[in-house]
GUFIMI-25703 format. One record per atom (N, C-alpha, C, O): z, y, x; residue in one letter. Coordinates in pm, whole numbers, plus 50000, padded with zeros to 5 digits. Layout:
% residues N
ZYXA/...
//
This chain:
% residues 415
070187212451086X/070077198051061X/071417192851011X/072507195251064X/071237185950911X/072517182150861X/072847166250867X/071917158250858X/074197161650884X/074117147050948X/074857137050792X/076077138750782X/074297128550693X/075077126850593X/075907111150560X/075397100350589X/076847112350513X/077567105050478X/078067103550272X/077827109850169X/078427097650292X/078337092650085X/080487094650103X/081097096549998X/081157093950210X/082427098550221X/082517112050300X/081577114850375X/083357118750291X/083647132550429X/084877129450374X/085017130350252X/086037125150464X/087397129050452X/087967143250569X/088327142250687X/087857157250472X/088737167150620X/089947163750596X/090637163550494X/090207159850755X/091837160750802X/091617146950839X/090617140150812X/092867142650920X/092377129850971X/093977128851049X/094387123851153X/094467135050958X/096067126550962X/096727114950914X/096177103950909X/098237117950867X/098437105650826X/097597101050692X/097287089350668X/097307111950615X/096727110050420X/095437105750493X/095087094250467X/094687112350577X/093197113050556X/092817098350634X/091787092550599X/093577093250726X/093497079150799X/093847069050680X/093007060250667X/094907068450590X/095117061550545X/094237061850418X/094297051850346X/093247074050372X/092327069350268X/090697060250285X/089917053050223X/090987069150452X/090037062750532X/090167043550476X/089507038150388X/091047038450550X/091247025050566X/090697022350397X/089717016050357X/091837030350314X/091467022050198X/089987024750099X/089677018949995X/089427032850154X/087867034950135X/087367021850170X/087207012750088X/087097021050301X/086857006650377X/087326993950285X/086446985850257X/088236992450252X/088976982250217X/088316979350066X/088236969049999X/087926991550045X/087046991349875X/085636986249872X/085036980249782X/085106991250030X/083876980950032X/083276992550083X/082316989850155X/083567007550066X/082307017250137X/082647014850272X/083627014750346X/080947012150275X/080077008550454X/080667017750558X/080687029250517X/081187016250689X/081607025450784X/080737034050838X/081107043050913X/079567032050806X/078397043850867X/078177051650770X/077567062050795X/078637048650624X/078877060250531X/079927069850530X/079837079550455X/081077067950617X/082547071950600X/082587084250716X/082207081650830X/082937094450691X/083437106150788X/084577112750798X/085017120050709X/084997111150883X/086627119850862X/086257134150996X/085717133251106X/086757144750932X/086607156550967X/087977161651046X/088997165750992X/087767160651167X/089047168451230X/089357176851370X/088667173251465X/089977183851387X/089997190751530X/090167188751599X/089687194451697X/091137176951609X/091887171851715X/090907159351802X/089997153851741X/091217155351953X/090617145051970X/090427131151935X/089437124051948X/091577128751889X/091887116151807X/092587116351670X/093227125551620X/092297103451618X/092957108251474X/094307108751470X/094737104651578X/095277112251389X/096787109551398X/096927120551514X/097867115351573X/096697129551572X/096617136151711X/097597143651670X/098627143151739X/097577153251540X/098847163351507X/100387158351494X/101467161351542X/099717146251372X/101367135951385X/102267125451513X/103337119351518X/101267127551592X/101587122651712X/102717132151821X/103757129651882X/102077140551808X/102517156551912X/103837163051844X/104797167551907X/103697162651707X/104977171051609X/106057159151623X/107257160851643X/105357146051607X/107057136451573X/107567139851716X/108467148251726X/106877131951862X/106737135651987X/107957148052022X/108937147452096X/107557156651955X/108407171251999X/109557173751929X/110307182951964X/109817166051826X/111387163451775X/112307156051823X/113527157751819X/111597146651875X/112557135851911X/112997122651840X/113937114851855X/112087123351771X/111877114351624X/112217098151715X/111547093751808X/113217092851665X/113127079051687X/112467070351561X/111487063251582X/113007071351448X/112657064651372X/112177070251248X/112637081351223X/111167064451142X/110777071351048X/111507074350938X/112287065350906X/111507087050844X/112547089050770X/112267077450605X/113137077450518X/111117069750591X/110897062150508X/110797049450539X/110417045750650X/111097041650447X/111077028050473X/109957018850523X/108867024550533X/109977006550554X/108877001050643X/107666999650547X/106537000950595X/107796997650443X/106666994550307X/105377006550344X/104217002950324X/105617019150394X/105227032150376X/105047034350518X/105857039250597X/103357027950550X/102467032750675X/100997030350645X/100587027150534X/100287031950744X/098907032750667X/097587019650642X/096377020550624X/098597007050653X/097936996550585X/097956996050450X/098867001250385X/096576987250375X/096906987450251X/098116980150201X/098876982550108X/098076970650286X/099546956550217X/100696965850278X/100816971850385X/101446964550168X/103036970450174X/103936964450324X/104656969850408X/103396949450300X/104236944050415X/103686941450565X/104056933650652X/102666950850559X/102036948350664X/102736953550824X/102566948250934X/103306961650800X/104096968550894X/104726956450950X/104466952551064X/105836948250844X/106466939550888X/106256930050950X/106896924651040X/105166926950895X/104306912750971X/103836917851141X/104096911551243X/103246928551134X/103086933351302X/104146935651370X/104036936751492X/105336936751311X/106446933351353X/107186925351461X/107836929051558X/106876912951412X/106826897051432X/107706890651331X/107916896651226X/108306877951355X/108766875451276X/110436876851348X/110826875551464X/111416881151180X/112376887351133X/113086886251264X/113446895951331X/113366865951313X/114466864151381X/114006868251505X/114976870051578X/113056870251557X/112796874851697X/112626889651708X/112536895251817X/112576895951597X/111986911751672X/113636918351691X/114626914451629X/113566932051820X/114086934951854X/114826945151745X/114086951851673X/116106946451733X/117146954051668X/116756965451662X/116876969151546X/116226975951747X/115256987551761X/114226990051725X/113697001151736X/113546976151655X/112076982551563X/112396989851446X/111847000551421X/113616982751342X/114396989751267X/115746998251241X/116406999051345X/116057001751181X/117167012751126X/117637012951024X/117037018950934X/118697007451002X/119627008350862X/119657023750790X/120007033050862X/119407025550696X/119147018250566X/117917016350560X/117167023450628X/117367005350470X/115897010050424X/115096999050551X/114196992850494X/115156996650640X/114356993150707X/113437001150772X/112306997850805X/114037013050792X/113477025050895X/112707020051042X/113287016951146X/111367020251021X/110707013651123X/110547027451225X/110307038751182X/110757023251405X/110757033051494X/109507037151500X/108507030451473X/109547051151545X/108317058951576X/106977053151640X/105827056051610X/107467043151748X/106497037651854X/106097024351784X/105017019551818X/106767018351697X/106377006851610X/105427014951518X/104377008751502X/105437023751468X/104327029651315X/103797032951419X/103387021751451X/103447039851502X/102277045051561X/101567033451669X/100497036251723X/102117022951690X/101557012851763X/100666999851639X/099716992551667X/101377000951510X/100676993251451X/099517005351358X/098716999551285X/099447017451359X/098227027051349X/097157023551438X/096057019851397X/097467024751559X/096497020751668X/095767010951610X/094607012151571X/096706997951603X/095956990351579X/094976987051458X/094016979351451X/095496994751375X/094606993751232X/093147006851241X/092267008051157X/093287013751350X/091987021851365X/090937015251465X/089717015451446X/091627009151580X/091127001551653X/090496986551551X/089276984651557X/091006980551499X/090536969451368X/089036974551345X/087916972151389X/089536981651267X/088176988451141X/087527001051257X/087067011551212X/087566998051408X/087037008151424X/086697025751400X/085927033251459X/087347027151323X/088037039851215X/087537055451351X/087387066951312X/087407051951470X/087527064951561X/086267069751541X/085937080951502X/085207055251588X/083967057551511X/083227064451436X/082127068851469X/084107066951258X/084047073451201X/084537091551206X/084487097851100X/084877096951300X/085467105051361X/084507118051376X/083407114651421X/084577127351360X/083607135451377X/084927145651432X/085927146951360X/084817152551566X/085787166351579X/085407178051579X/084407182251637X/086197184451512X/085357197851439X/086077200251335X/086777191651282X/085917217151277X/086587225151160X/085077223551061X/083917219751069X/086007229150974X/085077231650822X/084997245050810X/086047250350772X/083837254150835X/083767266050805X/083647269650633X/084127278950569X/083037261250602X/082497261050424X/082057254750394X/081267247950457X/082437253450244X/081557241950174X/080827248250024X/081317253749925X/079477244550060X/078647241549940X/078887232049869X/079217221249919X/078757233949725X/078607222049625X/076927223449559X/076697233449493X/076307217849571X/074647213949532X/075057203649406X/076187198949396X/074267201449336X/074087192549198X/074357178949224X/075097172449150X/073757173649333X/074017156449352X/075217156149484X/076087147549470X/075327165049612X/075977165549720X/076697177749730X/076617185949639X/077497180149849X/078417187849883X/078297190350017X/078547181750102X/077867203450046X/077527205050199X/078877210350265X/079627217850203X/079107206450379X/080177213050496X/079337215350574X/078347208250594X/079677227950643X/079077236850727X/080057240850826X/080887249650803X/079947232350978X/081237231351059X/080997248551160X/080027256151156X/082007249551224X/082147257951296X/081197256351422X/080597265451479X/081197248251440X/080157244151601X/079537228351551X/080077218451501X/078507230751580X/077597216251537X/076647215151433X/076017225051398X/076437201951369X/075757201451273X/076417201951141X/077547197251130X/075757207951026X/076547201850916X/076437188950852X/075397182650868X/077537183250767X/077747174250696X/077127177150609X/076887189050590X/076687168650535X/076227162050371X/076517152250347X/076057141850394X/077757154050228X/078287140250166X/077977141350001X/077877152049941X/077827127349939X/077917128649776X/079577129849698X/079737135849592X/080777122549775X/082097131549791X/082677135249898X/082737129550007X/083167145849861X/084317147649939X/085617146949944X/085967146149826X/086597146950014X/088267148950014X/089017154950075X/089197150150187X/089537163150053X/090437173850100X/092167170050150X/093187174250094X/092097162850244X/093147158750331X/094187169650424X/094397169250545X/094587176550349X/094637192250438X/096367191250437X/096847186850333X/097127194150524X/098297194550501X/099067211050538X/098397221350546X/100317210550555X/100647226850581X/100767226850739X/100987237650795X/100657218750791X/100557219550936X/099897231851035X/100087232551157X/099157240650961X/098677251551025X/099167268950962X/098657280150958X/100207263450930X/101087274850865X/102347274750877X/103047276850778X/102927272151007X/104757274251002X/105147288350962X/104587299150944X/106497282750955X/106907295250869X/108007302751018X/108917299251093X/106887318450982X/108337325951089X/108647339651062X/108167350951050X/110217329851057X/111037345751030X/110807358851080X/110587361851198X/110867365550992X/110177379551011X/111477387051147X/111207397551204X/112737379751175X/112657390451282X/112127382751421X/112527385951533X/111317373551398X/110967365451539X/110457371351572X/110737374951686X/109027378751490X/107687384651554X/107587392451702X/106737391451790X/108777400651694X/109137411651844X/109517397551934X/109267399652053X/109927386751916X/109647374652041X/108397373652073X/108027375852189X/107637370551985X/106287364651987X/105007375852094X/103997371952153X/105547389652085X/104417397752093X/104507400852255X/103537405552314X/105807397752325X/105617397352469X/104617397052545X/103617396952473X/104157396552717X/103887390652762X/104017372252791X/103207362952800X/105947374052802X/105597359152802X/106487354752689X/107677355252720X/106257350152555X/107207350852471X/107897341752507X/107487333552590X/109557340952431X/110417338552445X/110577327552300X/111707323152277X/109847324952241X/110287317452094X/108807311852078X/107737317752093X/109107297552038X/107867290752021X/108567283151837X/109757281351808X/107337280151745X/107597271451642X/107677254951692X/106717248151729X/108427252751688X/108227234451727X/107037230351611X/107237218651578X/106127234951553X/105107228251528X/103747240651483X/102927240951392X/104057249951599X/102917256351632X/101597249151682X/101737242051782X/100157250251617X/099857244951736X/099647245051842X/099507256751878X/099477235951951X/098857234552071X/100697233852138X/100887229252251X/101717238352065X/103027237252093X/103657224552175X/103927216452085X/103977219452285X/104587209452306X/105687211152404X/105597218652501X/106677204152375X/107837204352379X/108087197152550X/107797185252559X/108637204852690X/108437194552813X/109537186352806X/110607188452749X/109097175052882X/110377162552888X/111427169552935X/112497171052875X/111147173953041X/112287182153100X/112387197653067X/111727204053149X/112977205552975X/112947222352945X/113667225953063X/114567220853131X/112707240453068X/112697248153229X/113897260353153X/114157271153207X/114647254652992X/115587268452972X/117147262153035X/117337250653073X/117767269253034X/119067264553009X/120307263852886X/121147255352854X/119917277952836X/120407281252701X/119207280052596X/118057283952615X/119647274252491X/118277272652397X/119007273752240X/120037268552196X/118127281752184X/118697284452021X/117897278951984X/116857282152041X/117727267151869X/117567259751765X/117667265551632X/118827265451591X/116827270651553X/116847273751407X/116227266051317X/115197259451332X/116927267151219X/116817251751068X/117627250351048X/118647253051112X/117507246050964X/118957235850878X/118597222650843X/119587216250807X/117157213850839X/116977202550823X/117047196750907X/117767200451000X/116297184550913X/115667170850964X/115397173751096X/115907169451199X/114647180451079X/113337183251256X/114017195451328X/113817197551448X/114867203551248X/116157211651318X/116817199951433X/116587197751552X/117707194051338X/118707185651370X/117927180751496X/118077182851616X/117017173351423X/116047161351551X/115837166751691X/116047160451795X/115387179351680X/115247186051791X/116467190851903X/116567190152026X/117237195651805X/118487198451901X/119417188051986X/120167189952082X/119067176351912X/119927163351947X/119067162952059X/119627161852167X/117837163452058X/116767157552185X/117197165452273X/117397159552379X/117457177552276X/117427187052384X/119117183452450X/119557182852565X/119677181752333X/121107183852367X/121517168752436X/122727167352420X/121027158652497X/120457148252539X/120407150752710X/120777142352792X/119937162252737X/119907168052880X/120927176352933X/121137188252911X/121517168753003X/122747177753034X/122677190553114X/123687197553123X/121517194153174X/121857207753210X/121227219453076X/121287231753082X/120807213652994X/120487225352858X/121957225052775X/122667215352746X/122097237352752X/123277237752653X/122457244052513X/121687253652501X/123017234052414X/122107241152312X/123037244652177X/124057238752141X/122317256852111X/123187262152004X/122307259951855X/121447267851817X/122687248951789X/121757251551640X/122467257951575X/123677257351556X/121237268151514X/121967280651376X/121177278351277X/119947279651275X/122057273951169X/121437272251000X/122227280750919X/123397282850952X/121767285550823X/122167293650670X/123197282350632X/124057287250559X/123377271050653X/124277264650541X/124397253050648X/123817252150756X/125617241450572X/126077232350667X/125197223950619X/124537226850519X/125087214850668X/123937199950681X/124177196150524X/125227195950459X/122777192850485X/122837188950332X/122247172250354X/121137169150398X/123247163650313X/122757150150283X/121697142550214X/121947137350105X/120827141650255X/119817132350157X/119347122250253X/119257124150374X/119067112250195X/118657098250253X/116967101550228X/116257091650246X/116547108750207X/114757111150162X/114857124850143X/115807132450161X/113077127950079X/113387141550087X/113317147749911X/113277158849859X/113327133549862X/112817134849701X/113587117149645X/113647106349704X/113877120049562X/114867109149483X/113577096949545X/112537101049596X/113807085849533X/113237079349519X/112187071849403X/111087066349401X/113527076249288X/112967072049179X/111537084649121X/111117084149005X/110977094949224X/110247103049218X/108307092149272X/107167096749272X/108747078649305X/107597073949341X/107267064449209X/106097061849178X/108157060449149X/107667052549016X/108077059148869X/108667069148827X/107757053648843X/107637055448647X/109277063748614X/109437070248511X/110107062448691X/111197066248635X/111457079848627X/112427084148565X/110367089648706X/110597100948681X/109407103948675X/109187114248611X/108357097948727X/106697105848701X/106537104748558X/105927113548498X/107187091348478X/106317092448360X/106607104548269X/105647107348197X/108017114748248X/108257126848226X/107457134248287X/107067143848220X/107027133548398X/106417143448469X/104897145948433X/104527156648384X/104127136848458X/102707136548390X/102667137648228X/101577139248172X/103957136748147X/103707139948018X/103787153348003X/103187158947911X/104607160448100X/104237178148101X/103067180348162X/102547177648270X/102697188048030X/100717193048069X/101187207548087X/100197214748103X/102387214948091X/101937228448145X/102407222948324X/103287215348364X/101477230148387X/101377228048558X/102577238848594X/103317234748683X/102927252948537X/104057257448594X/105867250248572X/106887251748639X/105537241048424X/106667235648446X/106667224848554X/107687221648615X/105487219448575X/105257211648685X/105707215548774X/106447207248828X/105637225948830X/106067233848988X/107427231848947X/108167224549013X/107787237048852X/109617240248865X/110277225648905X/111257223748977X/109647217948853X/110327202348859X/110307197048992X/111187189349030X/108987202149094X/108797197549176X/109977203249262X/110867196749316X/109777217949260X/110697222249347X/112327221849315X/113287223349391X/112267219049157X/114117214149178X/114157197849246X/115277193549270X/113117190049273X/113617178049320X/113557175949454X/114277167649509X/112677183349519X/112777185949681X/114137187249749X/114697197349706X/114807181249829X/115977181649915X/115627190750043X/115537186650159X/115407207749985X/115267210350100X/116297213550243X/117477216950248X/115817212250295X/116747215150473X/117857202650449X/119037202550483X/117337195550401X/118437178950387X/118457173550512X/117447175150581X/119297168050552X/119297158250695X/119647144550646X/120697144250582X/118967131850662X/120007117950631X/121557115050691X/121847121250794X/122367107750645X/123527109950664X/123857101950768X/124957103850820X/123227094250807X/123627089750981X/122767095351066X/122527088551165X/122107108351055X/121727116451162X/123077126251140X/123787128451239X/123397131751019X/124397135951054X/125547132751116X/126267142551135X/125977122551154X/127237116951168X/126807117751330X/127617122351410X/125777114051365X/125287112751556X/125067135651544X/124887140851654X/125087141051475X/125167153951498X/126457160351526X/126707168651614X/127287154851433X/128887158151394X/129247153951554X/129777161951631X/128867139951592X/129237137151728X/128927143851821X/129867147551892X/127687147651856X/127197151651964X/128137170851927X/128487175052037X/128417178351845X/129147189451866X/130577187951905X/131087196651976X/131347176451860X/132687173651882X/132387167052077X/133357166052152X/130997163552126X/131257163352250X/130807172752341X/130487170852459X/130817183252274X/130407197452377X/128827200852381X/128337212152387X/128207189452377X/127157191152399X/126207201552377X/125407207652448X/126677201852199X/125587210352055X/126527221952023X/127467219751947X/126407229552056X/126697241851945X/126197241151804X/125037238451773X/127447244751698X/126547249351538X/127197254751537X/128397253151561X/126347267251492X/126557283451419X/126327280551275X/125307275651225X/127527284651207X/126107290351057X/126117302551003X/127177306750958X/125137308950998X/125057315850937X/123327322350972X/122587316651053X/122997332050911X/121307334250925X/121197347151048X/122067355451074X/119977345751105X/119377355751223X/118707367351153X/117667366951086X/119627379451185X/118857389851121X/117817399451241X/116827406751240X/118447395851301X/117607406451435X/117247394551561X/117347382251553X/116797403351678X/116487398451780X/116007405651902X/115117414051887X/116447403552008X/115907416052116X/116207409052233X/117107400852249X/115317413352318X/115357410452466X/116227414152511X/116367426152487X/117457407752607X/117897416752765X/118157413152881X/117597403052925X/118847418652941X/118057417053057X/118567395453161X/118247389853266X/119337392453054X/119667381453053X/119317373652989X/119897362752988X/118097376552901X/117577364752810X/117477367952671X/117127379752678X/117567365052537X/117477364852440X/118667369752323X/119627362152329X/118837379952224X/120237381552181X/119927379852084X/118897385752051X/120647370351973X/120727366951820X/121377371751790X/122447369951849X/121377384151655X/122527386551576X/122657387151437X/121797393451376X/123487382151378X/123287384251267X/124707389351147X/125657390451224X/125037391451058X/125407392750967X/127017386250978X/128017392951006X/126967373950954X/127577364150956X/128147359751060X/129307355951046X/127527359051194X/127647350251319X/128277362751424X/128277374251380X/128687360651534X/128817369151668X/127057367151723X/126257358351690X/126887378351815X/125717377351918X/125617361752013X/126377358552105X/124417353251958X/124417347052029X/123177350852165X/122397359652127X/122967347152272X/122417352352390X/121777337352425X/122447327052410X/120387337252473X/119857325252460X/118797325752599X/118737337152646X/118057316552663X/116697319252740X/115957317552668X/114947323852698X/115777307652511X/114777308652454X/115017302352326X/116047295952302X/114067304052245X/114527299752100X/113427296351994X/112517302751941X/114007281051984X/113107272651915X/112987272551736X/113867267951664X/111897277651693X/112307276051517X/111737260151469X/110867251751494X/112857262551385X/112187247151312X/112647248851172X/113587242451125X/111787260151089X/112467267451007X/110767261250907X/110067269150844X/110637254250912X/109477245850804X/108297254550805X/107997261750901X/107657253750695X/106197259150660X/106147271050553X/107127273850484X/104907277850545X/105087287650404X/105017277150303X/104767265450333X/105197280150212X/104817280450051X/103617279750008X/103317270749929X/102857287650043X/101537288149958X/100537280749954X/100977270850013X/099737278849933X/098477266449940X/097777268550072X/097207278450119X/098037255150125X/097097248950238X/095427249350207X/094767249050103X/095047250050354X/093377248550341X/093117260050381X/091937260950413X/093897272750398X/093737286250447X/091897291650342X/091557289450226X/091067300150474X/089807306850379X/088877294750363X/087707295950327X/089387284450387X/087727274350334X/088197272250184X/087467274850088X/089597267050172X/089937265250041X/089897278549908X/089587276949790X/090277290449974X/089837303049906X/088537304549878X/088397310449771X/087077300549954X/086357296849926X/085787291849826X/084997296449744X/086317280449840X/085917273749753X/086187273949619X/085347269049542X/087677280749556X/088077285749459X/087197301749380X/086757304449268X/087317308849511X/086207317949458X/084607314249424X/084107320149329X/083777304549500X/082657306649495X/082567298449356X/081837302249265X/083397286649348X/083077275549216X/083857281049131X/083337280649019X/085247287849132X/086257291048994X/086477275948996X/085897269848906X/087237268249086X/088077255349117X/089527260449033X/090247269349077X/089787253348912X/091057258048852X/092017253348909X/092107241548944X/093197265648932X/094097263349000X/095317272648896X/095117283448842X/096737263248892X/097997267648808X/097977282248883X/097247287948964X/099107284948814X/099777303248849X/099727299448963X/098787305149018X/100397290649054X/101207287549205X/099947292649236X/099937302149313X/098977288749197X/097797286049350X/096957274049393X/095997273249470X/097747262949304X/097637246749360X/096637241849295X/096357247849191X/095807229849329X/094787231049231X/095307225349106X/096357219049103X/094507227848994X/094687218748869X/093657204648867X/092437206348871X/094177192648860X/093257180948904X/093437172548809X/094327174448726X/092677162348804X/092687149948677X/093577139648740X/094147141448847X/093627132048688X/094977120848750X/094477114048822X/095207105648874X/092657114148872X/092687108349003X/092407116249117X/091937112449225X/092737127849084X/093077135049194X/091627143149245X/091277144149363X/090977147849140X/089647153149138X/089667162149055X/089777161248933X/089457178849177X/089427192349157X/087747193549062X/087677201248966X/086687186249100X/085607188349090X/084607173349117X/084527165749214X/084007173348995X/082907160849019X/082797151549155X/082537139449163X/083087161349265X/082767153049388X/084097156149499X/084227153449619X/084927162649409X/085917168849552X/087197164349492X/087387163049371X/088047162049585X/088837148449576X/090167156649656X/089737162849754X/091297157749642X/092377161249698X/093577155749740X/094097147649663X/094107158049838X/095237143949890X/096497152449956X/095957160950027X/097657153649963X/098797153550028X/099297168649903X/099217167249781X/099897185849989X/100257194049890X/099367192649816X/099757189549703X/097707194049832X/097007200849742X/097177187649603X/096417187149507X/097987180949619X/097867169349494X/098917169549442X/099137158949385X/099837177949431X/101267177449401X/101177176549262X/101577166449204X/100627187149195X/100567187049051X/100587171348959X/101047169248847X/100047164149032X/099677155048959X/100527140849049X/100507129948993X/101097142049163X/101257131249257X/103427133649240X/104237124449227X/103757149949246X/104817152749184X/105407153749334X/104467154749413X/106367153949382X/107327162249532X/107217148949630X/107597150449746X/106777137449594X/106367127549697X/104947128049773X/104587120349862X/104097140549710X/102927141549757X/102817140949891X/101847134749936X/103527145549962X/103227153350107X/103537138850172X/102867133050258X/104317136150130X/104517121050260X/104247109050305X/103467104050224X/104517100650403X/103257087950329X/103427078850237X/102447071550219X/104477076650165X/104327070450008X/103107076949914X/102357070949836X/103127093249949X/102187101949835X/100367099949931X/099267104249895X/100727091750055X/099017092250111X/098707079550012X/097647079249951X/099787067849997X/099497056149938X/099037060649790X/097967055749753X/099567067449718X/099387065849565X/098237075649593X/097327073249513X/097977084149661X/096537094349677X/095537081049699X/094647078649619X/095737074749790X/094547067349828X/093957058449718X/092767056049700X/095017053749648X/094947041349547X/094067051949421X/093107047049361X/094327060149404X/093627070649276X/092357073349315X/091527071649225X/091897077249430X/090807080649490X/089677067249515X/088447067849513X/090607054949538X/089567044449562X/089187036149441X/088267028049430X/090237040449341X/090287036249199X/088557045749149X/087807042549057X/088437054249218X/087307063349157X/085667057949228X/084537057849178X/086077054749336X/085257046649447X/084167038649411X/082967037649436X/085387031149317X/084647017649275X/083917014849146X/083437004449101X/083977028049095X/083087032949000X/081717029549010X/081317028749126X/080697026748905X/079497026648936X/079007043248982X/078327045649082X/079597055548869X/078797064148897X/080107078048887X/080237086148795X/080847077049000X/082327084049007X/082167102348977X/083097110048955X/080757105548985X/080527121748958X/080397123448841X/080077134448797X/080637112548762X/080537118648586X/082167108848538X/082347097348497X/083187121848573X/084747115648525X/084687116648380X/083757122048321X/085627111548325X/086427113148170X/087187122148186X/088357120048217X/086697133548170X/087567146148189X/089027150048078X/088867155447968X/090297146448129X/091707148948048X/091387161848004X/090517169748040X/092527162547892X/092597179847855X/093417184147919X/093847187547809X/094197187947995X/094667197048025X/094117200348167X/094857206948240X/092387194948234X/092147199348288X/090917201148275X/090267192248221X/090187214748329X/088837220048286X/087837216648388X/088347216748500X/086857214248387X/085687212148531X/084897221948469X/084197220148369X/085077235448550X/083627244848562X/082367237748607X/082427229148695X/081097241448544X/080297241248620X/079837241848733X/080497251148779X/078977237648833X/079167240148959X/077437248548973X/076637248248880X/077217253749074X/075737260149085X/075807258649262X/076627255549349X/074387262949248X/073857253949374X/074037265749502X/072987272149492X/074577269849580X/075347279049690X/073617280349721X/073207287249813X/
//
């Protein structure tokens, strides 16, 4: 028995909540709308990962949360002269963690949005002539006339190949700070703790830990703290660099551009400066240099590498980012094999500029890079995803696009 909806959004994070709203906001009915996700509540992953860094405040400005009005953040705010010095953060108007996720609440709670909630994986998807079947792991399936692919890299950290002999213990000794089901205790039962990264959620993490005075903690990065105020120029969200960008129709020069504009393992420069502090007060250890090995003894954990002396640890946290390769794991392979979904050399899909792999299938965060450019992943890139997607919405008849050239729509046949 299949249960149907005229929306299916999978994922039901920050992209897939915020296309949610602006679906709604376009006029499709809430008993048409489905968001597909594992977790018990929506926002559940971005909740637990900021949570386990230590995230005070967001690394983007207040404009960039998941209302449609830009200034909406601010207005839940209150007004300017009364709200507290701690909702924001110089530069930018860096709104705190518990402010974006308290005015989320409230915008799912509004529109009722949980409602729309279905929990559950996507085993596969059919594409049929008028609909698109999902076929969940436990339950009933979906039938929608579109779909959207809200998928982020969140189920793929990246780990260094000499962690694995941690991992395979009885009781391992090394967790990913955004493994799932991973959470980080208020109080850590280590005393010595190794920290690996060189970015943001490196940094974030070690400061949190290094916060407790009986943990002594050591962060080890390949390189010293790289400055960026974002994680992509800014001028990467308007015309000043997309409009070069969408005028290149080959998709591998696309990739190259993307990835020379990424700031990776960047930290902002007044986290650095509260980092620089917290090592000049004993607190933080920094190593640099990279972990080539790793082995148990009988005192805990031994890092060695190349570069560095043996460091000796009780346990050791990576925060060494995500793979590379395309998100969506075998549903998305799937779906590439069963339809021939065109996708560049990378892997990524090839999509029209509103962000449509296929007549009815719709893509949002990495899988939109090609076309959205190195702001995809974050929530400025859920905003310009959502706005393309609802731009298609409001179509009388959105399964017959104006197909660009430089992208192809195979045929589809009926699974």
């Amino acid at each position: 028995m299949s249960r149907r909806a005229e929306w299916l959004i999978i994922g039901g994070g920050v992209h897939g909540t915020h296309i949610a709203l602006r679906l709604l906001d376009a006029g499709i009915d809430r008993s048409s709308l489905r968001i597909l996700d594992p977790h018990p509540r929506l926002l559940d992953r971005w909740r637990r990962c900021s949570a386990t860094t230590g995230m005070t405040h967001l690394r983007s400005p207040a404009v960039h949360h998941l209302d449609t009005d830009p200034f909406a953040l601010l207005r839940f705010a209150g007004p300017a002269r009364h709200r507290p010095v701690e909702l924001f953060s110089a530069p930018y108007d860096r709104p705190s963690l518990d402010l974006f996720n308290r005015h989320a609440d409230a915008l799912i709670g509004a529109h009722a949005l949980h409602e729309a909630h279905t929990q559950g994986r996507a085993r596969r998807v059919e594409i049929h002539r008028d609909t698109v079947n999902v076929q969940l792991e436990e339950g009933d399936d979906i039938c929608c006339k579109h779909l959207v692919l809200a998928l982020g890299v969140g189920d793929q950290p990246k780990r260094p190949a000499w962690s694995e002999s941690l991992f395979s213990g009885p009781e391992p000794t090394v967790a990913h700070i955004f493994e799932d089901g991973f959470t980080l205790p208020e109080t850590p039962p280590w005393r010595r703790v190794a920290v690996i990264g060189g970015g943001i959620s490196a940094a974030q993490v070690a400061l949190r830990l290094a916060a407790d005075p009986c943990v002594f903690v050591t962060l080890i990065s390949r390189h010293e703290p790289r400055p960026a105020q974002f994680d992509s120029d800014p001028g990467w969200l308007g015309p000043k660099f997309l409009r070069a960008f969408v005028a290149e129709h080959d998709l591998d020069r696309r990739r190259c551009l993307i990835n020379g504009a990424r700031h990776r393992g960047s930290i902002p420069p007044q986290l650095i400066r509260t980092l620089r502090r917290t090592i000049r007060s004993g607190a933080l250890r920094w190593v640099q240099g990279g972990v080539e090995t790793a082995y148990s003894s009988p005192h805990g954990v031994v890092l060695e590498g190349a570069a560095t002396t043996p460091v000796e640890v009780d346990f050791v946290l990576l925060a060494t980012g995500f793979e590379a390769r395309r998100p969506g794991g075998a549903l998305v392979d799937q779906l590439v094999a069963d339809y021939q979904l065109p996708c560049a050399s990378c892997g990524y899909p090839a999509i029209d500029t509103n962000l449509r792999w296929h007549p009815r299938i719709f893509v949002s965060g990495p899988l939109a890079e090609l076309q959205l450019g190195p702001a995809a992943r974050n929530i400025a890139g859920a905003r310009h995803a959502a706005e393309r997607i609802t731009r298609v919405s409001r179509r009388r008849d959105p399964a017959t696009p104006r197909r660009p050239p430089h992208v192809s729509f195979r045929p589809t046949t009926a699974a």
